[in-house]
C-alpha positions in Angstrom: -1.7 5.7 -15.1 -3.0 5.5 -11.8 -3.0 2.7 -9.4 -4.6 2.4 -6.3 -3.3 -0.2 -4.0 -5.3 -0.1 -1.3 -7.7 -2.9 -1.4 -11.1 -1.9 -0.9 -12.0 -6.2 0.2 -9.2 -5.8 2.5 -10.7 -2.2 4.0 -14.1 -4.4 4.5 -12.5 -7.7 6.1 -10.6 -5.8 8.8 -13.2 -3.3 9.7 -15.3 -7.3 10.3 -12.6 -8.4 12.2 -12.5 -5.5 14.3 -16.1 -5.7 14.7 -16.5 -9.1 15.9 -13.3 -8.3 18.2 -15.5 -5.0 19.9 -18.5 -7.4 19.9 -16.9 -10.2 21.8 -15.3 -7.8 24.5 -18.7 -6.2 25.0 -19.5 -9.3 26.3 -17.4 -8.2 29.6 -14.5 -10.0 30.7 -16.6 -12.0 33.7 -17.7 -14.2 30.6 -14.3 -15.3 29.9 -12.5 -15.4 33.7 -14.2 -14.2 37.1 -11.0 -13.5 39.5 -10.0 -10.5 41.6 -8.4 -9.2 37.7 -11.8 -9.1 35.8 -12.2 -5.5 37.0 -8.4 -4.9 35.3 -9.5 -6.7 32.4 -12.4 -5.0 31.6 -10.7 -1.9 31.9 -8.4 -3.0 29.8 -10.4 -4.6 27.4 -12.4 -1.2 27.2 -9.5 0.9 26.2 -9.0 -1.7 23.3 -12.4 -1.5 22.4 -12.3 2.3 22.2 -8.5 2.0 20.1 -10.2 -1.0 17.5 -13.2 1.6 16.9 -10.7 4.2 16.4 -9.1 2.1 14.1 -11.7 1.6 11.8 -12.2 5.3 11.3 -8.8 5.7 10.5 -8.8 3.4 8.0 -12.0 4.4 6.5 -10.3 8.0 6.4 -7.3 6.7 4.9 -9.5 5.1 2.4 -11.4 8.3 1.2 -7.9 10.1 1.3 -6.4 7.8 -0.9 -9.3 7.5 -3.3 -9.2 11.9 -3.5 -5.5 10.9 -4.3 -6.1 8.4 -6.9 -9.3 10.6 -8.8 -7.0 13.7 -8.5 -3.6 11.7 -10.4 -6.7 10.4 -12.9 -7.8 13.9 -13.3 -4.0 15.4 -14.0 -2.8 12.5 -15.9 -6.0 12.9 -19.0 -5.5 16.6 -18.5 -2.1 16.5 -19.1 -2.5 13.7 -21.8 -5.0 15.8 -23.4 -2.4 19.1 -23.4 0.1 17.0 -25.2 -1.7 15.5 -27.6 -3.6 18.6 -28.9 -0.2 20.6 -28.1 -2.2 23.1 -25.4 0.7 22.7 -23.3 2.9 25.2 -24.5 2.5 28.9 -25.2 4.2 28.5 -28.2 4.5 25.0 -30.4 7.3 23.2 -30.1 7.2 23.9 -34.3 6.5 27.4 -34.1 9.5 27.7 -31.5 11.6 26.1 -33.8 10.8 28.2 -36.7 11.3 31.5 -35.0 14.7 30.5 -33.9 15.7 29.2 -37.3 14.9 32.6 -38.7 16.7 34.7 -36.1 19.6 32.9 -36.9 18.9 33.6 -40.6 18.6 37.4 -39.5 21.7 37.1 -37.4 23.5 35.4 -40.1 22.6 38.7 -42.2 23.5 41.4 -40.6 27.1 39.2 -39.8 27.8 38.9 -43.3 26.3 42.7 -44.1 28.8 43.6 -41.3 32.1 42.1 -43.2 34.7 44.5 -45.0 
């Protein structure tokens, strides 16, 4: 059976985290330390902005990849469950196979023994 271990709670309290994080540098960096850096900061802290909302994207991508994943296994695994239990699987039954092969070895057996002197 299928198991998706991604956790959907886990998804939700990162994309927060990163949220809060984006908030708090959109605040500018003067808030935090006014120096002849701040401008460097803010730059920076831009960039890291622009990378967390990136981020969360990704994940939320990942997450609707995953879940494709997970409904696709779902779909294959009843299918194939399904194929097997009603023995659609095979283009001839495992029974029928056996039966076939069980009388060409009677035939075979035949003409050997219509073949001795």
């Amino acid at each position: 059976m299928v198991v998706k271990r991604i956790q959907p709670m886990r998804i939700q309290s990162i994309k927060a985290s990163i949220k809060v994080s984006t908030d708090e540098i959109s605040k500018g960096m003067s808030t935090i330390i006014d120096s002849s850096v701040t401008s460097s900061l803010e730059s920076c802290a831009g960039v890291a902005k622009t990378c967390m909302e990136n981020l969360v994207e990704t994940v939320d991508s990942l997450d609707g990849f995953m879940n494709k994943i997970a409904e696709a296994f779902k779909n294959m695994d009843t299918e194939l469950a399904g194929s097997i239990e009603t023995n659609e699987m095979y283009t001839v039954s495992p029974q029928e196979y056996t039966e076939k092969k069980r009388i060409q070895q009677k035939i075979y057996d035949a003409s050997v023994y219509n073949e001795l002197p």
